[in-house]
PyMOL Python script that loads the backbone (N, CA, C, O; Angstrom):
from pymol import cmd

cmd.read_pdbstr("""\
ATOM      1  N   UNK A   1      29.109  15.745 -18.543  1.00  0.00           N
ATOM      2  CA  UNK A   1      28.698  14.824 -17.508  1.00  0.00           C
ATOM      3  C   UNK A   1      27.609  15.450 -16.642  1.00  0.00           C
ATOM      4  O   UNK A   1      26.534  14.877 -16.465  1.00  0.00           O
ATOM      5  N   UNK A   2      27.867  16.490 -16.170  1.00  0.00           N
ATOM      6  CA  UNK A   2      26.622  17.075 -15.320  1.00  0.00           C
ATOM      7  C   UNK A   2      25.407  17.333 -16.102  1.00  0.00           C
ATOM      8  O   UNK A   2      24.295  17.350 -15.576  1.00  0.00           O
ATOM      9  N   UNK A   3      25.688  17.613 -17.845  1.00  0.00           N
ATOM     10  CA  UNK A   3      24.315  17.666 -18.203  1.00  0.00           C
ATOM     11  C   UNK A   3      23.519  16.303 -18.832  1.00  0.00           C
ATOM     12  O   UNK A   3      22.641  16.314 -19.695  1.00  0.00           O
ATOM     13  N   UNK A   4      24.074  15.167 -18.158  1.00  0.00           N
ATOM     14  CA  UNK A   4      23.795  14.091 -18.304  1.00  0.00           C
ATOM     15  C   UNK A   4      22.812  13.757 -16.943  1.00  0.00           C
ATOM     16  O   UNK A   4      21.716  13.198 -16.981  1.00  0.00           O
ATOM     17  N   UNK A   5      23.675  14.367 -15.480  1.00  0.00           N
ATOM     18  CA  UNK A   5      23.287  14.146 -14.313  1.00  0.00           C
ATOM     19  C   UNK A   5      22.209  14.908 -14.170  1.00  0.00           C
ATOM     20  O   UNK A   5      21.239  14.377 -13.629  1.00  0.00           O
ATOM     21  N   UNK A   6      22.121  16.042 -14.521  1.00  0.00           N
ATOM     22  CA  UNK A   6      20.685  17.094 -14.537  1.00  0.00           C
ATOM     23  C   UNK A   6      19.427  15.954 -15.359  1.00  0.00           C
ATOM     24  O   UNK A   6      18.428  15.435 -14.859  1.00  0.00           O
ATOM     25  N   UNK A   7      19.880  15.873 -16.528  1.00  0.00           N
ATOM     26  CA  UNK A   7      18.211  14.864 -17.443  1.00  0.00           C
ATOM     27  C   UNK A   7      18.208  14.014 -16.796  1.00  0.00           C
ATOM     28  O   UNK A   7      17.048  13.713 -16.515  1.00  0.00           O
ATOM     29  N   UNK A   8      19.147  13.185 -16.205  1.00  0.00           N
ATOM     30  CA  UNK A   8      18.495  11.944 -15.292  1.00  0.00           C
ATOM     31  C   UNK A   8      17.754  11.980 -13.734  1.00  0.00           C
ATOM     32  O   UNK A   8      17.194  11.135 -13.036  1.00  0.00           O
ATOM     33  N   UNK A   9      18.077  13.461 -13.590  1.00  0.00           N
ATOM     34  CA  UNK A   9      17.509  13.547 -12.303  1.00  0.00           C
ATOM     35  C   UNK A   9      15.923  14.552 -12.070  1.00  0.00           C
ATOM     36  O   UNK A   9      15.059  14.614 -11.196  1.00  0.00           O
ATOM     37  N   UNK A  10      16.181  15.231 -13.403  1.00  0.00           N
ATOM     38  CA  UNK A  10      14.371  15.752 -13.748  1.00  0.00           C
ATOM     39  C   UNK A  10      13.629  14.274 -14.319  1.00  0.00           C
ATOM     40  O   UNK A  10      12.597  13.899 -13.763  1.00  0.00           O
ATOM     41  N   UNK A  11      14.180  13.521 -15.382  1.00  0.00           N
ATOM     42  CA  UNK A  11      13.377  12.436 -15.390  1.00  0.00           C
ATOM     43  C   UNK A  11      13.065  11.864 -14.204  1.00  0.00           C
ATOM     44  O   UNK A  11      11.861  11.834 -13.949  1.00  0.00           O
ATOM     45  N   UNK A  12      14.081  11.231 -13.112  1.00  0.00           N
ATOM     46  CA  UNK A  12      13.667  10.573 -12.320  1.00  0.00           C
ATOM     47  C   UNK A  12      12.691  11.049 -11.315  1.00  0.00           C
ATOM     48  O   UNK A  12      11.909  10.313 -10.712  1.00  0.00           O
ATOM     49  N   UNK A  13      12.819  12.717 -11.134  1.00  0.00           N
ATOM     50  CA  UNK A  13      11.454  13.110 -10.557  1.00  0.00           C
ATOM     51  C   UNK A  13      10.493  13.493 -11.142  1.00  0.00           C
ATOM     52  O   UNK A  13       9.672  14.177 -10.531  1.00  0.00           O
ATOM     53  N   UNK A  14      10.361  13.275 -12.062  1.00  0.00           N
ATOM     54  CA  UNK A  14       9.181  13.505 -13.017  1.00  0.00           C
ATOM     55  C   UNK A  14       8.508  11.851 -13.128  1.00  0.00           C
ATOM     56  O   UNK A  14       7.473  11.327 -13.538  1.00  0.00           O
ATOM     57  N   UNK A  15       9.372  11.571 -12.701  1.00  0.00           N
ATOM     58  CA  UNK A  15       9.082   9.683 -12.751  1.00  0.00           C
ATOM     59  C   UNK A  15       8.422   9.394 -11.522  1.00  0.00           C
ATOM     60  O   UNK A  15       7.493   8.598 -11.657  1.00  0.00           O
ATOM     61  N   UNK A  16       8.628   9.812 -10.340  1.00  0.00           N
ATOM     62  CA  UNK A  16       8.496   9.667  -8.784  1.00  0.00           C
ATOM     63  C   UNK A  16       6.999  10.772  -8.831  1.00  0.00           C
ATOM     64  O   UNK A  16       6.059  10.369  -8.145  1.00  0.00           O
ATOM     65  N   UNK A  17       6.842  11.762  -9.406  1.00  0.00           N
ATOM     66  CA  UNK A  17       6.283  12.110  -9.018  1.00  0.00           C
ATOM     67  C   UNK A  17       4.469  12.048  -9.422  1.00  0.00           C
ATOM     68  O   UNK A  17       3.450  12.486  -8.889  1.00  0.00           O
ATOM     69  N   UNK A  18       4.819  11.166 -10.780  1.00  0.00           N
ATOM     70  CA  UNK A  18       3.729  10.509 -11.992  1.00  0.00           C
ATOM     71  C   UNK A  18       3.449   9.212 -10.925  1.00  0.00           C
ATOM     72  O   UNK A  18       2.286   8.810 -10.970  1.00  0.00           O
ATOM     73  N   UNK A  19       4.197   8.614 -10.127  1.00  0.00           N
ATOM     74  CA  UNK A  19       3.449   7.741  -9.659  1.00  0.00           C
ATOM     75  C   UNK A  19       3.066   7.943  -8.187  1.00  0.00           C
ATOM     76  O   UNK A  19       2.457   7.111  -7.514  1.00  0.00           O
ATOM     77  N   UNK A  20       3.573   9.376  -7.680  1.00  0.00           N
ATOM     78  CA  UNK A  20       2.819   9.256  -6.388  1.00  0.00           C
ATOM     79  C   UNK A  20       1.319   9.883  -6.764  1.00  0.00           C
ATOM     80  O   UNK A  20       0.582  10.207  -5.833  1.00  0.00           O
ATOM     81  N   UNK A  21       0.971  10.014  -7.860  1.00  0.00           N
ATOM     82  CA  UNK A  21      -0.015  10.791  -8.328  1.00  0.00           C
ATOM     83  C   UNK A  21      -1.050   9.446  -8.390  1.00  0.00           C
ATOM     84  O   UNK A  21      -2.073   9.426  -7.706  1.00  0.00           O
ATOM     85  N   UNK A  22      -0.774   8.626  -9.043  1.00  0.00           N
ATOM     86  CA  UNK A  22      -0.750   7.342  -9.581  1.00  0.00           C
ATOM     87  C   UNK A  22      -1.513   6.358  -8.172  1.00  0.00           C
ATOM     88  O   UNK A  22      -2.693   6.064  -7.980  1.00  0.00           O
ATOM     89  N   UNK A  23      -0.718   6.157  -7.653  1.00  0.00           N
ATOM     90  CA  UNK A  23      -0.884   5.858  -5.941  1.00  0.00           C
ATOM     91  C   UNK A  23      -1.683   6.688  -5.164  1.00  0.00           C
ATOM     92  O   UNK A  23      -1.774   6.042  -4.120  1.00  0.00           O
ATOM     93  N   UNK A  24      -2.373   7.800  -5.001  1.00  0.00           N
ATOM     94  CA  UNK A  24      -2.712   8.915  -4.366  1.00  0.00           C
ATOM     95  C   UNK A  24      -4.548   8.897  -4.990  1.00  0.00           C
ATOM     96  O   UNK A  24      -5.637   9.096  -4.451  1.00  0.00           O
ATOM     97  N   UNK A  25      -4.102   8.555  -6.335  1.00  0.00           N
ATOM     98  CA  UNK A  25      -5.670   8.527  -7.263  1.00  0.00           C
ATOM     99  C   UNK A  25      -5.825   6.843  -6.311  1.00  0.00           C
ATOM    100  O   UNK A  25      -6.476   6.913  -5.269  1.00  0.00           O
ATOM    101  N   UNK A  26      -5.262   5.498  -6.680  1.00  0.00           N
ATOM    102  CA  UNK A  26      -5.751   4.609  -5.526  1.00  0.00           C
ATOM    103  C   UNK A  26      -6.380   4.360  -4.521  1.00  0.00           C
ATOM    104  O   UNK A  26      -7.184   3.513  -4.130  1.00  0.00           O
ATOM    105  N   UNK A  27      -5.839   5.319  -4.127  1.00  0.00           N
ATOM    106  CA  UNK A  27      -6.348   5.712  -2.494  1.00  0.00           C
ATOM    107  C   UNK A  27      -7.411   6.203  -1.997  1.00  0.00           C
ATOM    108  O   UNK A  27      -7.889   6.051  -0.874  1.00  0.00           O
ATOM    109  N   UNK A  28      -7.867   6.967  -3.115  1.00  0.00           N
ATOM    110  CA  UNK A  28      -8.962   7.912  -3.099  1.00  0.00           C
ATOM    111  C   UNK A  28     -10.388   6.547  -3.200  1.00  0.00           C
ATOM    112  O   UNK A  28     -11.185   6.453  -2.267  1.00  0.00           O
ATOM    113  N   UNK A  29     -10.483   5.647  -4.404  1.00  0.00           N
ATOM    114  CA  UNK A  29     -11.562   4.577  -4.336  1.00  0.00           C
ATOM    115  C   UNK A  29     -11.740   4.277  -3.057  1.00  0.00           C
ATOM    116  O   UNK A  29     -12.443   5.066  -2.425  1.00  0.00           O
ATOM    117  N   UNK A  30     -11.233   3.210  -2.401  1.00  0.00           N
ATOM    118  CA  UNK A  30     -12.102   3.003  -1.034  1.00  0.00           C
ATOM    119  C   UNK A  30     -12.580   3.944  -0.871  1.00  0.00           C
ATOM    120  O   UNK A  30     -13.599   3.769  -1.540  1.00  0.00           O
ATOM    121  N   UNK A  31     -12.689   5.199  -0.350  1.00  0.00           N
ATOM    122  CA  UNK A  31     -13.706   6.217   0.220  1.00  0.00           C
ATOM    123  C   UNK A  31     -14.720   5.845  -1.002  1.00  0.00           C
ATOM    124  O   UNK A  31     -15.271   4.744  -0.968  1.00  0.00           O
ATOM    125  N   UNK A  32     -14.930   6.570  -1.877  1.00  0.00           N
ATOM    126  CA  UNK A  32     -15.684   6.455  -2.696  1.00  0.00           C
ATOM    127  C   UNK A  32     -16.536   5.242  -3.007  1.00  0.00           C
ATOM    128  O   UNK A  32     -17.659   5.405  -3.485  1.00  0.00           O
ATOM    129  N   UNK A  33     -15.976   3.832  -2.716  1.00  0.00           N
ATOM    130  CA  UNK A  33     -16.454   2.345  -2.771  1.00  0.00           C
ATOM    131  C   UNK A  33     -17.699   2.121  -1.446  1.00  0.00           C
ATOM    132  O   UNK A  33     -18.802   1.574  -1.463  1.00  0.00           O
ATOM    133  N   UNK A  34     -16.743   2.986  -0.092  1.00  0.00           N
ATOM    134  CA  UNK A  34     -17.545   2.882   1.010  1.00  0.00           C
ATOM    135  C   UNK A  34     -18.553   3.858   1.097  1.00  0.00           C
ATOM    136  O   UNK A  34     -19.374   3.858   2.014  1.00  0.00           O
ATOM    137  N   UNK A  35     -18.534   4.707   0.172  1.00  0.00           N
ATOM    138  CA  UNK A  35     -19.795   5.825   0.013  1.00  0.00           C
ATOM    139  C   UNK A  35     -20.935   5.077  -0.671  1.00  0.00           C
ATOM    140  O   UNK A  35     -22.097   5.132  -0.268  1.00  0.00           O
ATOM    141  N   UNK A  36     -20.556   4.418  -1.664  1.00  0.00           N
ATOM    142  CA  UNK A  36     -21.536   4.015  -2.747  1.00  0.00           C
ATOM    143  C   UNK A  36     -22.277   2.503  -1.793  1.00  0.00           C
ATOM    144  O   UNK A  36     -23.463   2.173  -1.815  1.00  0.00           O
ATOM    145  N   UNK A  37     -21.106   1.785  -0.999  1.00  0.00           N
ATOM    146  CA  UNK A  37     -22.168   0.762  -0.172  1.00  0.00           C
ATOM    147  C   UNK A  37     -22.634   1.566   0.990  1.00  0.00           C
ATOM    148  O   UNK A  37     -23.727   1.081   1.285  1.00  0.00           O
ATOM    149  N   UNK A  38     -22.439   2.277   1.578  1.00  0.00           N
ATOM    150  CA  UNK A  38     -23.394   2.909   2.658  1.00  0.00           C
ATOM    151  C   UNK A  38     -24.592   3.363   2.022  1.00  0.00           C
ATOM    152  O   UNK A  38     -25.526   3.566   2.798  1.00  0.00           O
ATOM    153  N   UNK A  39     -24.853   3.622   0.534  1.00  0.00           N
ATOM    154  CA  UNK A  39     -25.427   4.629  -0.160  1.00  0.00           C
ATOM    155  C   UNK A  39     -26.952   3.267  -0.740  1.00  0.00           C
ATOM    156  O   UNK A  39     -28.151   3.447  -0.953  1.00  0.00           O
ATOM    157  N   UNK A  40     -26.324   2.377  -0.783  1.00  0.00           N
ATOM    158  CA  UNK A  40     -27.053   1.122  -0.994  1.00  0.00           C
ATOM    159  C   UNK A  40     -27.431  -0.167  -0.086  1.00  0.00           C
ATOM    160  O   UNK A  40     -27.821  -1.316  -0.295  1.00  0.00           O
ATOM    161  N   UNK A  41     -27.049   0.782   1.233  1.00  0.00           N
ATOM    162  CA  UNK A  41     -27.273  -0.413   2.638  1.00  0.00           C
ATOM    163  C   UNK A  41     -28.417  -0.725   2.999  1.00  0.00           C
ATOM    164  O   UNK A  41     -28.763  -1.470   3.915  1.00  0.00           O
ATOM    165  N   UNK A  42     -29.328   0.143   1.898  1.00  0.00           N
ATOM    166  CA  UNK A  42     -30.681  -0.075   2.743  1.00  0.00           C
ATOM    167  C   UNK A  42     -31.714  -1.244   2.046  1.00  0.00           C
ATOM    168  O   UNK A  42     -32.921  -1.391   2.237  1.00  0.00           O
ATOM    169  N   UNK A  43     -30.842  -1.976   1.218  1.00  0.00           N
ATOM    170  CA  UNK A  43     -31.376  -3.260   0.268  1.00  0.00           C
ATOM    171  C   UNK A  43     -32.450  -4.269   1.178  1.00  0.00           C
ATOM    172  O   UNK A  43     -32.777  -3.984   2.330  1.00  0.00           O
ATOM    173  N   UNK A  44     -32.799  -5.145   0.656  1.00  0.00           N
ATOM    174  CA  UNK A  44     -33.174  -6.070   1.851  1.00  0.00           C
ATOM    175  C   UNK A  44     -32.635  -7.302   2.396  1.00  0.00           C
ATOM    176  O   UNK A  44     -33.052  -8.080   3.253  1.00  0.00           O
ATOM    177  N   UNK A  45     -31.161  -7.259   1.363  1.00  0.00           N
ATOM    178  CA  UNK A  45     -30.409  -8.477   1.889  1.00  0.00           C
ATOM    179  C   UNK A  45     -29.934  -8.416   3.137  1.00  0.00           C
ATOM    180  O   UNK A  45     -29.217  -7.508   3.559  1.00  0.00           O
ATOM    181  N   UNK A  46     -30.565 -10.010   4.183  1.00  0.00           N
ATOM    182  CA  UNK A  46     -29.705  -9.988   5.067  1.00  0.00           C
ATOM    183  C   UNK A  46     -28.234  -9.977   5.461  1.00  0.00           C
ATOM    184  O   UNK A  46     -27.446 -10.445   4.640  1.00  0.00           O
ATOM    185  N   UNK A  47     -27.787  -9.529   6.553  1.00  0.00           N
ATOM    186  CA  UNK A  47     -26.943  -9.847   7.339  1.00  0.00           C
ATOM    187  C   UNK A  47     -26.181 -10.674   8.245  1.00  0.00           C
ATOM    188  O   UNK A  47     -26.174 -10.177   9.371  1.00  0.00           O
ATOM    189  N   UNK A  48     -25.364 -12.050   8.140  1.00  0.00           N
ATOM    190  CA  UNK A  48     -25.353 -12.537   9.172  1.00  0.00           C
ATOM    191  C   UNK A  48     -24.073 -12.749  10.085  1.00  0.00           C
ATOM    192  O   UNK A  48     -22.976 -12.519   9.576  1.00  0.00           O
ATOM    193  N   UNK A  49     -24.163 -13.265  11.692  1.00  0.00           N
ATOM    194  CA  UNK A  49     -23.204 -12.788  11.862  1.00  0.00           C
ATOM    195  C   UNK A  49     -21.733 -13.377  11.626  1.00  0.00           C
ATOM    196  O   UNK A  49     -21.582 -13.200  10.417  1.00  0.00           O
ATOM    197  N   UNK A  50     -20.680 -13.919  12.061  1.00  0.00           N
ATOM    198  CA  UNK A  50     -19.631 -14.727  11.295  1.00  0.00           C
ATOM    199  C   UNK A  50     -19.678 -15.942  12.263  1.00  0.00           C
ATOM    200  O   UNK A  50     -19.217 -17.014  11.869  1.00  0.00           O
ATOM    201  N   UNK A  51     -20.135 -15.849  13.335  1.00  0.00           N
ATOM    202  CA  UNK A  51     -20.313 -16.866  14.117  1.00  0.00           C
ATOM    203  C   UNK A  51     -21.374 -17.490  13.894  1.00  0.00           C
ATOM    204  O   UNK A  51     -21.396 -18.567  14.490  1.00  0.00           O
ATOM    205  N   UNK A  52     -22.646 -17.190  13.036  1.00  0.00           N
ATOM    206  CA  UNK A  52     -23.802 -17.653  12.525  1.00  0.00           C
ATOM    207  C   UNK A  52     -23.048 -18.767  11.436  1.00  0.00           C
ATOM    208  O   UNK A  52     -23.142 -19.995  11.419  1.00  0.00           O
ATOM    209  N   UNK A  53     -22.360 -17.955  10.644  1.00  0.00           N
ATOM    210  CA  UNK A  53     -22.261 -18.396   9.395  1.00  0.00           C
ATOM    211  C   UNK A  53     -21.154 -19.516   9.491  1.00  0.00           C
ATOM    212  O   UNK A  53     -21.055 -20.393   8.633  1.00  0.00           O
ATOM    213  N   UNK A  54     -20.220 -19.419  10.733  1.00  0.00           N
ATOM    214  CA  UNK A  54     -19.325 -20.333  10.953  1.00  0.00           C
ATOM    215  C   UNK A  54     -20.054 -21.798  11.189  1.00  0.00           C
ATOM    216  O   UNK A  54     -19.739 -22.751  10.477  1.00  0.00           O
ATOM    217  N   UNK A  55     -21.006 -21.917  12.187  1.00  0.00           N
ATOM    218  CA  UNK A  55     -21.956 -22.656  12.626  1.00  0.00           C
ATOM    219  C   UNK A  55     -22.705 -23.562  11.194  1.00  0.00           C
ATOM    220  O   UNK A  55     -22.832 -24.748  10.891  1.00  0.00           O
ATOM    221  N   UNK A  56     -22.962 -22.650  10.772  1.00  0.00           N
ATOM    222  CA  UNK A  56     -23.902 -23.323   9.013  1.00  0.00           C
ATOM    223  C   UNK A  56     -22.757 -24.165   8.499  1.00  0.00           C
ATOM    224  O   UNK A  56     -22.998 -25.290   8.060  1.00  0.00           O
ATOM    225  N   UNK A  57     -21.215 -23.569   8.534  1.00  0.00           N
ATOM    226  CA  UNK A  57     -20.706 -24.608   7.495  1.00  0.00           C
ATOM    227  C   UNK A  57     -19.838 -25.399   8.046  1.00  0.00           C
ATOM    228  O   UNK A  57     -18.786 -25.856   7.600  1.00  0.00           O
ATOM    229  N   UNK A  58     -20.503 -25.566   9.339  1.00  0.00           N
ATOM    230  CA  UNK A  58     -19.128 -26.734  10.218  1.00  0.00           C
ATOM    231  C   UNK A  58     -18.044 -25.940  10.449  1.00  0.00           C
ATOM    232  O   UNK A  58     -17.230 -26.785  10.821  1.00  0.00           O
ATOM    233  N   UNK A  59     -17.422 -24.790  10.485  1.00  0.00           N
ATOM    234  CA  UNK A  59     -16.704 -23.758  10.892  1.00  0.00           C
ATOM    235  C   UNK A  59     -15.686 -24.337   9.740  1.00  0.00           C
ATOM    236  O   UNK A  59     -14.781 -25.165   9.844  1.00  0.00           O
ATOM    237  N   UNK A  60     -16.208 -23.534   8.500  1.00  0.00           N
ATOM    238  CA  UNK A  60     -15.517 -23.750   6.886  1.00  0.00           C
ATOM    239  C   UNK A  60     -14.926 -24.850   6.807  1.00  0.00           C
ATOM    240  O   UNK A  60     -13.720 -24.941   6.578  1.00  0.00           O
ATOM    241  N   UNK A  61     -15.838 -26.002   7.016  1.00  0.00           N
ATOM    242  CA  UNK A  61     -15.070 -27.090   7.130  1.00  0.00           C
ATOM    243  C   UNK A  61     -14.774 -27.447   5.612  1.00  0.00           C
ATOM    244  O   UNK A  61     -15.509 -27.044   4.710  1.00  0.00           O
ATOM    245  N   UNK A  62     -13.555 -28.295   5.368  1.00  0.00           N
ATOM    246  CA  UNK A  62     -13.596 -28.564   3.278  1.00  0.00           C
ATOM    247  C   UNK A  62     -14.319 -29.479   3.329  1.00  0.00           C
ATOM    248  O   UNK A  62     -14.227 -29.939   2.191  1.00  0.00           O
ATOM    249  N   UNK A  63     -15.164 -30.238   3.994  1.00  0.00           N
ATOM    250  CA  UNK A  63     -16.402 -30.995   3.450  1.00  0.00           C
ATOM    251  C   UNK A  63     -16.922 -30.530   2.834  1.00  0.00           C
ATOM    252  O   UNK A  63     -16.957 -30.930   1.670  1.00  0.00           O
ATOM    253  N   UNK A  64     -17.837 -29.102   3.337  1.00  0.00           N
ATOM    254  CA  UNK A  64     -18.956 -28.344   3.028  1.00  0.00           C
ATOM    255  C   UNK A  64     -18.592 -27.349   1.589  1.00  0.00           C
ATOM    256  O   UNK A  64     -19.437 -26.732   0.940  1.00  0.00           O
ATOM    257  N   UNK A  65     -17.106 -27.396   1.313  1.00  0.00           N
ATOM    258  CA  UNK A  65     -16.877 -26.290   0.546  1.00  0.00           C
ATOM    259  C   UNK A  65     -17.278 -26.922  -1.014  1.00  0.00           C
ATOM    260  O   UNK A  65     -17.056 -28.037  -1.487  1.00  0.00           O
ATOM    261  N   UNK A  66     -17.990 -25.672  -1.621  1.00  0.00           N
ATOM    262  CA  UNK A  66     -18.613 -26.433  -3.199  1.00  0.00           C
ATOM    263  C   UNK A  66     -17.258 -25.815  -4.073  1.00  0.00           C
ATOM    264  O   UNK A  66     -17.036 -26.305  -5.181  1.00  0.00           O
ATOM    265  N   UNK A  67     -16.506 -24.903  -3.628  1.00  0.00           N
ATOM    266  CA  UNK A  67     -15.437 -24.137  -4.981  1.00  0.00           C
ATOM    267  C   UNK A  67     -15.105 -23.156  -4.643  1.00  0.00           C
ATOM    268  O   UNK A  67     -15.205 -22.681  -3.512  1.00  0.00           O
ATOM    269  N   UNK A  68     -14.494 -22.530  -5.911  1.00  0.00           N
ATOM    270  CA  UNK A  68     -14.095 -20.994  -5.202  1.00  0.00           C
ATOM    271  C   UNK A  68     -14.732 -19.931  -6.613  1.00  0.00           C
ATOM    272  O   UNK A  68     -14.799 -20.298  -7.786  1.00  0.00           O
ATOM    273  N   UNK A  69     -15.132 -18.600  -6.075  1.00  0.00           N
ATOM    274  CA  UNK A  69     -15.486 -17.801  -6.943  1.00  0.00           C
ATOM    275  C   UNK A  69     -15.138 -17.140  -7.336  1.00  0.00           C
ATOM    276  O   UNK A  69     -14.038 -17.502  -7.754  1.00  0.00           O
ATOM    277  N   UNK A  70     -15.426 -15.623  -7.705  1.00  0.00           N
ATOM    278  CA  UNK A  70     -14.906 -14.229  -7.650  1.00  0.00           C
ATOM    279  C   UNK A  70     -14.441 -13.736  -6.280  1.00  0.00           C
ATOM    280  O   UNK A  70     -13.318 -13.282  -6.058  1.00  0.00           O
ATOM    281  N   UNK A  71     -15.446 -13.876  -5.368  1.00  0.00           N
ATOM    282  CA  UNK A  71     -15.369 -13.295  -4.139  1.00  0.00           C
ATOM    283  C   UNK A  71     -14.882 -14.493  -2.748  1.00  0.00           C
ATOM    284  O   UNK A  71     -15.085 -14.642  -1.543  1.00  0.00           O
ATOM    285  N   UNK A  72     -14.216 -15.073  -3.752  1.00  0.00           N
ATOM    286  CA  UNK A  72     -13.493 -16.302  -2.376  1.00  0.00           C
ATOM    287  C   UNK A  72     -14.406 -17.854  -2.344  1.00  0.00           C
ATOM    288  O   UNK A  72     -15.158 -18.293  -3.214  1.00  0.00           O
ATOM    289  N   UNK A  73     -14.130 -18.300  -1.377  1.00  0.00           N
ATOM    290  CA  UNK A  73     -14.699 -19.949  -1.216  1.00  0.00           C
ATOM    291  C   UNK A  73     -16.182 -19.951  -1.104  1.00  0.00           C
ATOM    292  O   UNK A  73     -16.710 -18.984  -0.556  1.00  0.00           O
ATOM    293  N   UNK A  74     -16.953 -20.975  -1.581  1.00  0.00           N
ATOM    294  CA  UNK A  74     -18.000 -21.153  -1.788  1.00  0.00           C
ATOM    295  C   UNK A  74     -18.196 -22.473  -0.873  1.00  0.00           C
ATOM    296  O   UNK A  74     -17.470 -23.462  -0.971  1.00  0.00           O
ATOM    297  N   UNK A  75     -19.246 -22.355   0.003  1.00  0.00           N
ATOM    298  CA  UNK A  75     -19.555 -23.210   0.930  1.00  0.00           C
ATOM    299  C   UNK A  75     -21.249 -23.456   0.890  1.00  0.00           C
ATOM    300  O   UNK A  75     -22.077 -22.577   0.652  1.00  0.00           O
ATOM    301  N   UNK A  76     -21.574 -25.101   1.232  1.00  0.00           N
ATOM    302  CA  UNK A  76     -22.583 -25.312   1.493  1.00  0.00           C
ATOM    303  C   UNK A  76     -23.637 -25.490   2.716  1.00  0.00           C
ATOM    304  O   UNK A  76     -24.815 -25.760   2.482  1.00  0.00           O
TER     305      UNK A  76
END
""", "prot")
cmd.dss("prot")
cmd.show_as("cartoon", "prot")
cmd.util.cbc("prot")
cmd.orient("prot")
């Protein structure tokens, strides 16, 4: 019985510890995501502000909305 309780309890931290590894590599992208857009901020696409953009579409009204995309609702 105990050498039943020993393999289940190196598996289970061998299990715990594959996914805090797992989770930990996750974590790490955003930095890396926010490096690569700071790294490309200097494009020439504008900026606008959310109160600009609220204003353009009737403040997301579903009149104005054409669909939805990859990156969320599509408005006209």
């Amino acid at each position: 019985m105990g050498t039943v309780f020993v393999y289940w309890f190196v598996k289970a931290r061998k299990h715990w510890a594959r996914r805090d590894r797992k989770f930990s590599f996750r974590l790490s992208f955003p930095d890396s995501d926010q490096q690569e857009f700071d790294s490309t901020n200097n494009s020439n696409l504008p900026f606008f502000d959310l109160s600009i953009v609220a204003a353009a579409t009737n403040n997301f009204s579903i009149a104005n909305k054409l669909g939805e995309g990859g990156f969320g609702s599509v408005y006209k």
